[in-house]
KOLPAZA-727911 format. One record per atom (N, C-alpha, C): residue number from 1; x, y, z; atom name; residue in one letter. Coordinates in Angstrom, 1 decimal. Example, Ala and Ser with C-alpha at 12.3 -4.5 7.8 and 13.67 -1.06 7.14 Angstrom:
! KOLPAZA-727911
- i|c1|c2|c3|at|aa
- 1|13.2|-5.7|7.8|N|a
- 1|12.3|-4.5|7.8|CA|a
- 1|13.2|-3.3|7.8|C|a
- 2|12.8|-2.2|7.1|N|s
- 2|13.7|-1.1|7.1|CA|s
- 2|12.9|0.0|7.9|C|s
! end
This chain:
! KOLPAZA-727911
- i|c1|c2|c3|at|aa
- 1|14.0|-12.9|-12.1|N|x
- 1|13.0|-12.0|-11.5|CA|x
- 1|12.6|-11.0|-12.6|C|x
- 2|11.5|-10.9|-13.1|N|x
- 2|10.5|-10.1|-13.8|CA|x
- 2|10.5|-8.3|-13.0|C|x
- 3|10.3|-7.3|-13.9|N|x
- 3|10.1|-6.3|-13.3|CA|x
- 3|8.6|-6.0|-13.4|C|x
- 4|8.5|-6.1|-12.5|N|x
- 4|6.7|-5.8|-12.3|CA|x
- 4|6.3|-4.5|-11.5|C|x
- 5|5.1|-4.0|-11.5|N|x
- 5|4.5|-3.1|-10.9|CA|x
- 5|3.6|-3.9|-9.5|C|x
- 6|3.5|-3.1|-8.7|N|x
- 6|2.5|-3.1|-7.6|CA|x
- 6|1.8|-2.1|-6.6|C|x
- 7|0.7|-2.1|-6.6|N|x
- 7|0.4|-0.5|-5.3|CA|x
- 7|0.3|-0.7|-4.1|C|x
- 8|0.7|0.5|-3.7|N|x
- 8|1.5|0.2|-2.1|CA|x
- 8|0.2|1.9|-1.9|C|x
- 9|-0.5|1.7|-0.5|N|x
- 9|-1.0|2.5|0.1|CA|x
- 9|-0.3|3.0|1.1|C|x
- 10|-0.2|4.0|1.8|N|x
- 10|0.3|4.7|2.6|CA|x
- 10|-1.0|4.6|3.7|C|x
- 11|-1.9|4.3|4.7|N|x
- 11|-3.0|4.4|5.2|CA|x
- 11|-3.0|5.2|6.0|C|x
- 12|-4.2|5.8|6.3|N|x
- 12|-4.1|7.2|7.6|CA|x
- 12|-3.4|7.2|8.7|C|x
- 13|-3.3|6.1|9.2|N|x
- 13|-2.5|6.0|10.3|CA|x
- 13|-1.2|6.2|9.5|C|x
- 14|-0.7|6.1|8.7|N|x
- 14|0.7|6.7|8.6|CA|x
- 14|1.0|7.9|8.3|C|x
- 15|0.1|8.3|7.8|N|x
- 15|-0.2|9.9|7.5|CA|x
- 15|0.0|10.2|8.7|C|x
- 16|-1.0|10.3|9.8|N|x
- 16|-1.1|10.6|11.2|CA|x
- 16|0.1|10.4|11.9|C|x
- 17|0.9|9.3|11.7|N|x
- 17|2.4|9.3|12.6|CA|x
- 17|3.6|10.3|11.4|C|x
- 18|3.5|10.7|10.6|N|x
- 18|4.3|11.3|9.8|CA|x
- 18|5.6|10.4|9.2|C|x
- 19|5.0|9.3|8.5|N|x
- 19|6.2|8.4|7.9|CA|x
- 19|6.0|8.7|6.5|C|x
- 20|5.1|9.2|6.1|N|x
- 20|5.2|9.2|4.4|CA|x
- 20|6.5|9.2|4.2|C|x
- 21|7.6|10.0|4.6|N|x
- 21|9.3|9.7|3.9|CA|x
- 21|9.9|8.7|4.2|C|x
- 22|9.4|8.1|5.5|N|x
- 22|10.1|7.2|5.6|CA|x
- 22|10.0|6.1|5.5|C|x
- 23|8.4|5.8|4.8|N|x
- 23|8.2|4.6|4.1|CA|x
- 23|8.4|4.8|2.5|C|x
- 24|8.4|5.7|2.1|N|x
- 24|8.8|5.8|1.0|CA|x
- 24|10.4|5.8|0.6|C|x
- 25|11.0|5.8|1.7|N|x
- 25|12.7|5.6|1.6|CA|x
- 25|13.2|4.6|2.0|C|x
- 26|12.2|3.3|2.6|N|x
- 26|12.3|2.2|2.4|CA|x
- 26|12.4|1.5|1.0|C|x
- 27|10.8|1.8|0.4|N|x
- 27|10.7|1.2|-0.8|CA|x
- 27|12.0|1.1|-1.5|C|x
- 28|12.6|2.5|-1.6|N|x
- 28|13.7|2.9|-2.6|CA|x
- 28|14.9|2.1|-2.4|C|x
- 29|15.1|2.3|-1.1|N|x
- 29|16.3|1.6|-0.5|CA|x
- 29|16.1|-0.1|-1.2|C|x
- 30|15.5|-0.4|-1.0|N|x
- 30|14.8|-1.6|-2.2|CA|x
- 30|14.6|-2.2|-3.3|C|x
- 31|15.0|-0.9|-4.0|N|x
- 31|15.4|-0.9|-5.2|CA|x
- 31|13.7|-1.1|-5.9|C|x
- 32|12.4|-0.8|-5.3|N|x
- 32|10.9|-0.4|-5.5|CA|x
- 32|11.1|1.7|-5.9|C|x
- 33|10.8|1.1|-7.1|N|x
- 33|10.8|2.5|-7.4|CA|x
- 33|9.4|3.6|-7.8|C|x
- 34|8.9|4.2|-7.0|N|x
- 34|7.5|5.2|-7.4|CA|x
- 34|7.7|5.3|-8.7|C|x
- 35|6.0|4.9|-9.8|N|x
- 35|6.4|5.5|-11.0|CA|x
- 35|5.3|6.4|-10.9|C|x
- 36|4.3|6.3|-9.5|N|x
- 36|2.9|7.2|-9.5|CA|x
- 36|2.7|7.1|-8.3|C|x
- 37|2.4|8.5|-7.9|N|x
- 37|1.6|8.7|-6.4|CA|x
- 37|1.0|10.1|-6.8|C|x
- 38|0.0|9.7|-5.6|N|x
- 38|-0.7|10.8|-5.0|CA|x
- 38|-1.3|10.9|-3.8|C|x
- 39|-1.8|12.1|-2.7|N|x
- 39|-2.6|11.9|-1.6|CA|x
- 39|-3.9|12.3|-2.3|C|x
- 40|-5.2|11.5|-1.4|N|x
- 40|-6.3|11.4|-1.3|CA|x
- 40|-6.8|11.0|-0.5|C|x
- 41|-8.1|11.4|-0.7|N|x
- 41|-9.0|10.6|0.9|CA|x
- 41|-9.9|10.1|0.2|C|x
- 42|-10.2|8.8|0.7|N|x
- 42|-11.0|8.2|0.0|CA|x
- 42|-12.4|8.1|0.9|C|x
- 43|-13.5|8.5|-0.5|N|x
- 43|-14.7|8.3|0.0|CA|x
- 43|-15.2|7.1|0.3|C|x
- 44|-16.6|6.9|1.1|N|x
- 44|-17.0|5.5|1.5|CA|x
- 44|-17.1|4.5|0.1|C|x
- 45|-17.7|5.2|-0.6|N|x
- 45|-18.0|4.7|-1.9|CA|x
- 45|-16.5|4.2|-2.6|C|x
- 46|-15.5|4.8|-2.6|N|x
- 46|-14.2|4.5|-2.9|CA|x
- 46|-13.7|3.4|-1.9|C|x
- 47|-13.7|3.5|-0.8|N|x
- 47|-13.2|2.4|-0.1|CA|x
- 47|-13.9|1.1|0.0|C|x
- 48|-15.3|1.3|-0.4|N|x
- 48|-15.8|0.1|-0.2|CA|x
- 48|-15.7|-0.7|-1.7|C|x
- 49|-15.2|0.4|-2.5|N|x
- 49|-15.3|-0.6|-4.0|CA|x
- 49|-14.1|-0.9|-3.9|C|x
- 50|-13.1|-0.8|-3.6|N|x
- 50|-11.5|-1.0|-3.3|CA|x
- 50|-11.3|-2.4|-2.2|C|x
- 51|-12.3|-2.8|-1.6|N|x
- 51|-11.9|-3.4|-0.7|CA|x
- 51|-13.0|-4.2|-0.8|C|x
- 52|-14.1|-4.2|-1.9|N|x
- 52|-14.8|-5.1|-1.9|CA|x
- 52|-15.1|-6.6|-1.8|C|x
- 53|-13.7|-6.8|-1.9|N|x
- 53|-13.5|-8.5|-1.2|CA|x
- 53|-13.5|-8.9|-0.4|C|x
- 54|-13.7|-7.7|0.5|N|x
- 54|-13.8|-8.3|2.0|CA|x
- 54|-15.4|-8.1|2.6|C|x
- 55|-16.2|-7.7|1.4|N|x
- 55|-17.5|-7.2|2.1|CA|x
- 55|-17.9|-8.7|2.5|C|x
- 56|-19.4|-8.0|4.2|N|x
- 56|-19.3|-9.5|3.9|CA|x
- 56|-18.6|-10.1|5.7|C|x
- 57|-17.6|-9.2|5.3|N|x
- 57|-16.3|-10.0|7.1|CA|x
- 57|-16.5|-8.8|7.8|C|x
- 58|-16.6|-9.6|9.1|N|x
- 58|-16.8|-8.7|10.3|CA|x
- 58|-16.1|-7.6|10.6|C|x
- 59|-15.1|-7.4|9.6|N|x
- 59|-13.9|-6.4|9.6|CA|x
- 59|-14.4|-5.1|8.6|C|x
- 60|-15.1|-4.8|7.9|N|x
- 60|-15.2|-4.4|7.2|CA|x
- 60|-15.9|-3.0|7.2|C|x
- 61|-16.8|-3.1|8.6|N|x
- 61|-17.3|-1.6|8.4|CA|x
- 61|-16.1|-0.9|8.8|C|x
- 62|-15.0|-1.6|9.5|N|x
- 62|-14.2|-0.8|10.9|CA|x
- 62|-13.4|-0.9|9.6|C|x
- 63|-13.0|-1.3|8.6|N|x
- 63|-12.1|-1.2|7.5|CA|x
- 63|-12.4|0.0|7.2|C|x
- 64|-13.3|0.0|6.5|N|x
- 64|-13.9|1.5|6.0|CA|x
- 64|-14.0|2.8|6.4|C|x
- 65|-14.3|2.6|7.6|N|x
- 65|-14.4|3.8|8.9|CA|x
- 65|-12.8|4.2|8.8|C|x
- 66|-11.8|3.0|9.3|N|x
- 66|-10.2|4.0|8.9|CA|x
- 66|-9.8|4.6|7.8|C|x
- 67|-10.3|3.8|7.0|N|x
- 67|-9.7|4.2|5.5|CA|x
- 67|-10.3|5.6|5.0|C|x
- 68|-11.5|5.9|5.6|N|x
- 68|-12.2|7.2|5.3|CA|x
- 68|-11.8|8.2|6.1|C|x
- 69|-10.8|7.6|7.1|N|x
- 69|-11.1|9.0|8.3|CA|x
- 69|-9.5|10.5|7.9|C|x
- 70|-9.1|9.9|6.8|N|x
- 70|-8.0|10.9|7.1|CA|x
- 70|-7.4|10.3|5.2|C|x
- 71|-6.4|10.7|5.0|N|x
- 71|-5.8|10.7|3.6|CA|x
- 71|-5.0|10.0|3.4|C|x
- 72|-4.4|9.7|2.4|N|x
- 72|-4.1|8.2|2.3|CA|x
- 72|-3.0|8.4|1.2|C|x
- 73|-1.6|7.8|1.3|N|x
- 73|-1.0|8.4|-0.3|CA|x
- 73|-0.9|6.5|-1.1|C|x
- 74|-1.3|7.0|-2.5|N|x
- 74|-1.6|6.2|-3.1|CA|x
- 74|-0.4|6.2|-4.3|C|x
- 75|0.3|4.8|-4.6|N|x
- 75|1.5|4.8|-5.6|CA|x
- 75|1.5|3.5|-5.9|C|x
- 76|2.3|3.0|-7.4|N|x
- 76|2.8|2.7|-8.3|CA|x
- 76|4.2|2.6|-7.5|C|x
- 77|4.7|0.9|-7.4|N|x
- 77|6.1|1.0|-7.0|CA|x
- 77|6.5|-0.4|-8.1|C|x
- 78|7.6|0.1|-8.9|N|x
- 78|7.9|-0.6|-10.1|CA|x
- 78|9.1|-1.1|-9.6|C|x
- 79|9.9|-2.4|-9.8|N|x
- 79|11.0|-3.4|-9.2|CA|x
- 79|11.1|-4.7|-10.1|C|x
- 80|12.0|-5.2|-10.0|N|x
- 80|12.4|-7.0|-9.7|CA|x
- 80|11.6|-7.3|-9.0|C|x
- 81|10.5|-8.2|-9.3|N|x
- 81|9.8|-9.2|-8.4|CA|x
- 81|9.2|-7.8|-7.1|C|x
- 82|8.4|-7.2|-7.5|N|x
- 82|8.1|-5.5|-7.1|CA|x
- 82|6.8|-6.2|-6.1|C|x
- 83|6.3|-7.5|-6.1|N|x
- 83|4.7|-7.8|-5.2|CA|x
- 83|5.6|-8.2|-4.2|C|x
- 84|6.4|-9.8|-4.0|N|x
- 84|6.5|-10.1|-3.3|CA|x
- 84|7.5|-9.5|-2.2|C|x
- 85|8.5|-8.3|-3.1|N|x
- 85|9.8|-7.8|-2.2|CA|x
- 85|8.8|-6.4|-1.6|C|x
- 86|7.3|-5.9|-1.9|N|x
- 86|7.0|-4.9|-1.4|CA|x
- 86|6.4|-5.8|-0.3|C|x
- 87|5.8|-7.0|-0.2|N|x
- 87|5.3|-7.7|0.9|CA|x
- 87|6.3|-7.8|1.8|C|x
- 88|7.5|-8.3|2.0|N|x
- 88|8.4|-8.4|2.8|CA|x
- 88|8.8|-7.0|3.5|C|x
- 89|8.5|-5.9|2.8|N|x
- 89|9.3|-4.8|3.3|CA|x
- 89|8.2|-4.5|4.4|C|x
- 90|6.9|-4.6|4.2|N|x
- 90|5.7|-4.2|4.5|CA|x
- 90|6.1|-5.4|6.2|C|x
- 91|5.9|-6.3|6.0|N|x
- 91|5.9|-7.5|7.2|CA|x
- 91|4.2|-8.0|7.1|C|x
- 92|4.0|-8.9|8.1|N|x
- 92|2.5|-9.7|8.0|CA|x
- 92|1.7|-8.5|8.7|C|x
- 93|0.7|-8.9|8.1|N|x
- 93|-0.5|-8.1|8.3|CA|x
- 93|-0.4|-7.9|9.8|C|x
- 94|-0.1|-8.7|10.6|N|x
- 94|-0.6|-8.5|11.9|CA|x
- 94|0.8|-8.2|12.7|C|x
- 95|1.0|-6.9|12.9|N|x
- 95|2.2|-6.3|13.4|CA|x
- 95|3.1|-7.3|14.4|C|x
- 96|2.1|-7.8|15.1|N|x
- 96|2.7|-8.7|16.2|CA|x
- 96|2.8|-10.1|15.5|C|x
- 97|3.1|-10.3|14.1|N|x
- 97|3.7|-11.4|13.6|CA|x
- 97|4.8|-11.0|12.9|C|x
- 98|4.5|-9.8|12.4|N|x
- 98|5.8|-9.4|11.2|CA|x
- 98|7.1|-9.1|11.8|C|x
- 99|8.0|-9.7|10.6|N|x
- 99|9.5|-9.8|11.2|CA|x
- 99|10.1|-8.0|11.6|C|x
- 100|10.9|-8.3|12.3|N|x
- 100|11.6|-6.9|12.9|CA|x
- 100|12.1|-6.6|11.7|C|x
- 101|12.1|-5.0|12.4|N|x
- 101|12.7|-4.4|10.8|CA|x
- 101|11.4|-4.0|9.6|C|x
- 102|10.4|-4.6|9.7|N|x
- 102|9.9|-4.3|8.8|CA|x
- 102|8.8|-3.0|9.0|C|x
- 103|8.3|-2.3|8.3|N|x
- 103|7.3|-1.5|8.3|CA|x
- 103|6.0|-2.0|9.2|C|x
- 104|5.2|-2.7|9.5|N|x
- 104|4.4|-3.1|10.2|CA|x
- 104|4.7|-3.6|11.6|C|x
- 105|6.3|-4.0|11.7|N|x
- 105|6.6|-4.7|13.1|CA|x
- 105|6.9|-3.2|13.7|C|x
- 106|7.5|-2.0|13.1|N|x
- 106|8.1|-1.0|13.8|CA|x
- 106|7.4|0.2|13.4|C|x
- 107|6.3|0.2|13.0|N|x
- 107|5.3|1.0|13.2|CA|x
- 107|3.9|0.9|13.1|C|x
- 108|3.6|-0.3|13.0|N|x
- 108|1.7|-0.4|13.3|CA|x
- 108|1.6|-0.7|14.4|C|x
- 109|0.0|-0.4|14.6|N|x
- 109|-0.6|-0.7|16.2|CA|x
- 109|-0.9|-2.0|16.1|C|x
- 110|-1.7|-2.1|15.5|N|x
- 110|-1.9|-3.3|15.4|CA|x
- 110|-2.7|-4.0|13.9|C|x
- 111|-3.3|-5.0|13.3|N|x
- 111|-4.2|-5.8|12.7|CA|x
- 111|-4.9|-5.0|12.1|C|x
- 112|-5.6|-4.4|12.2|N|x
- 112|-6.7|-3.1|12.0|CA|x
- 112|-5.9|-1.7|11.3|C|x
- 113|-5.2|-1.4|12.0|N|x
- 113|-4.2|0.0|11.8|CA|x
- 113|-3.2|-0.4|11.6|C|x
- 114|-2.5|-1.1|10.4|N|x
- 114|-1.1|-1.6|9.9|CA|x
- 114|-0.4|-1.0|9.0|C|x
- 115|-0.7|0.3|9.2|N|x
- 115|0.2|1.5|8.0|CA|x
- 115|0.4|1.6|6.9|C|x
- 116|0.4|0.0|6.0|N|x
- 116|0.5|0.2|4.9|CA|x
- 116|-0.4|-0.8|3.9|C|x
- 117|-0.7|-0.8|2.6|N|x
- 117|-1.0|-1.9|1.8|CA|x
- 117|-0.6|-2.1|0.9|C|x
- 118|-0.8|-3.5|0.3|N|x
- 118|0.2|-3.6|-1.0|CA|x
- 118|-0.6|-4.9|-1.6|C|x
- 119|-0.4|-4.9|-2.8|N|x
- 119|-0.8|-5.9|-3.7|CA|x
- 119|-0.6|-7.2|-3.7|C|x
- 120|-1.2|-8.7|-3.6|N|x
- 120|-0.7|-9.8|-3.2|CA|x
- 120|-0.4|-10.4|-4.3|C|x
- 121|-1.0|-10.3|-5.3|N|x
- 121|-0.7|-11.1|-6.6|CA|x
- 121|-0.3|-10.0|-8.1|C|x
- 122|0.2|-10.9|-9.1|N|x
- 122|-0.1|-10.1|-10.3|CA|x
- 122|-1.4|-9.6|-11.0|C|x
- 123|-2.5|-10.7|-10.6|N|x
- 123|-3.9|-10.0|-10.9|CA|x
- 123|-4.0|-8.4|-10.2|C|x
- 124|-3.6|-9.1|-8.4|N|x
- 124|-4.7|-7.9|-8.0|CA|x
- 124|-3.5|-6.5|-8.3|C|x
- 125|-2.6|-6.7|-8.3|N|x
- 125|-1.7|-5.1|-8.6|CA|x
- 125|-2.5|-4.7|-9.7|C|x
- 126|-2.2|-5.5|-11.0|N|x
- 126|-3.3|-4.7|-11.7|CA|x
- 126|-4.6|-4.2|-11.9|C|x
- 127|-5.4|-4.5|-10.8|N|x
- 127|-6.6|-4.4|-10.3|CA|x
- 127|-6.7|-3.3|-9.9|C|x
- 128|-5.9|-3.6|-8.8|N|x
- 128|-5.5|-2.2|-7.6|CA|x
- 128|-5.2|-0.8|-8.8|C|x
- 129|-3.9|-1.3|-9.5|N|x
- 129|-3.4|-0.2|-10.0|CA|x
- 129|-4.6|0.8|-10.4|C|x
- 130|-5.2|0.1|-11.7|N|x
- 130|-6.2|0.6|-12.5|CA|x
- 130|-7.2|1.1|-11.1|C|x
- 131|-7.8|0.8|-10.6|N|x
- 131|-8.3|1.7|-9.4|CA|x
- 131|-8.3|2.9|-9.1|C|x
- 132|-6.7|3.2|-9.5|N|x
- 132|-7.0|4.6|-8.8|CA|x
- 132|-5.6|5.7|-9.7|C|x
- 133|-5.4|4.6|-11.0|N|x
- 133|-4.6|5.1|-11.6|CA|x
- 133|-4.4|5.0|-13.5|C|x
- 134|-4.5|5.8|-14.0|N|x
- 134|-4.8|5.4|-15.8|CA|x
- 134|-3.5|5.2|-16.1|C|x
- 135|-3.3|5.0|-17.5|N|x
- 135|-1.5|4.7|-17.8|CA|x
- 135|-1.2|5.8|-18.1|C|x
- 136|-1.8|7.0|-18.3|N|x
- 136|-0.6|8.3|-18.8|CA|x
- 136|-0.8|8.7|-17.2|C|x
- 137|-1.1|8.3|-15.9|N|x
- 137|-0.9|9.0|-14.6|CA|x
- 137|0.9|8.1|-13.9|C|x
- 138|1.2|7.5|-14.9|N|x
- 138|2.3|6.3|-14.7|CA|x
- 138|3.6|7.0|-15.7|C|x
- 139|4.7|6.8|-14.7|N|x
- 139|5.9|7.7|-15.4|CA|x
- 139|6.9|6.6|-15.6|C|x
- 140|7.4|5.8|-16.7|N|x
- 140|9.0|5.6|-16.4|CA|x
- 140|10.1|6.5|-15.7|C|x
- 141|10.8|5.9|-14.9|N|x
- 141|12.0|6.3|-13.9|CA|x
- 141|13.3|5.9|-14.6|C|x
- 142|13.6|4.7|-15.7|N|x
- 142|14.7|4.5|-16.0|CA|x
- 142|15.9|4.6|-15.0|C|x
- 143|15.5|4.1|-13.9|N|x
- 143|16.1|3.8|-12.3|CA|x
- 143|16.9|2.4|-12.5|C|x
- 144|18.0|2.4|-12.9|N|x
- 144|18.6|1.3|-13.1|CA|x
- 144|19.2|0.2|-11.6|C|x
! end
């Protein structure tokens, strides 16, 4: 297992329930280590370029509408195999699939409002990353 990078969103709805620590003390417990965060709220123009793969699907204004309505913490979580172990922690998109235990089964509402995002591949992490992060906003942790 490779150590790779991936970004993990924090989305308004988690903001709004007050888990920022305690998704972030998931990741760690994980051995997913923050090498960059920050909060922001993203404008329309920001969310829609972020998520522009989905322009297009019927989901997408109501995508936009959440992601604009409140702030959002944005990070860099560095690991072993850091895409597919932040997917697992995260659970399937649709709360009412994802396994117990995970962040989407025990706190999203639902499909729409799933508290968190995260990178699917090695393309798009570095996609994502660059998005909303330069390399001197990125810290080694030397987190063994």
């Amino acid at each position: 297992m490779a150590t790779e990078r991936t970004l993990s969103i924090i989305k308004p709805d988690g903001l709004e329930k007050d888990l920022i620590g305690t998704i972030i003390e998931r990741f760690e417990e994980a051995d997913l280590q923050p090498v960059a965060m920050r909060m922001t709220r993203l404008s329309e123009r920001e969310a829609e370029g972020f998520y522009e793969v989905h322009k297009g699907e019927p989901f997408f204004d109501e995508l936009i509408e959440f992601m604009t309505r409140g702030p959002v913490i944005v990070m860099v979580l560095e690991g072993k195999n850091a895409i597919e172990r932040n997917r697992m922690i995260m659970g399937a998109t649709d709360p009412a699939e994802a396994d117990e235990g995970t962040i989407r089964s025990d706190f999203a509402n639902d499909v729409g409002e799933n508290i968190v995002h995260g990178s699917d591949s090695p393309e798009n992490a570095e996609k994502e990353i660059r998005y909303f992060f330069s390399d001197t906003d990125i810290y080694e942790r030397n987190v063994e």
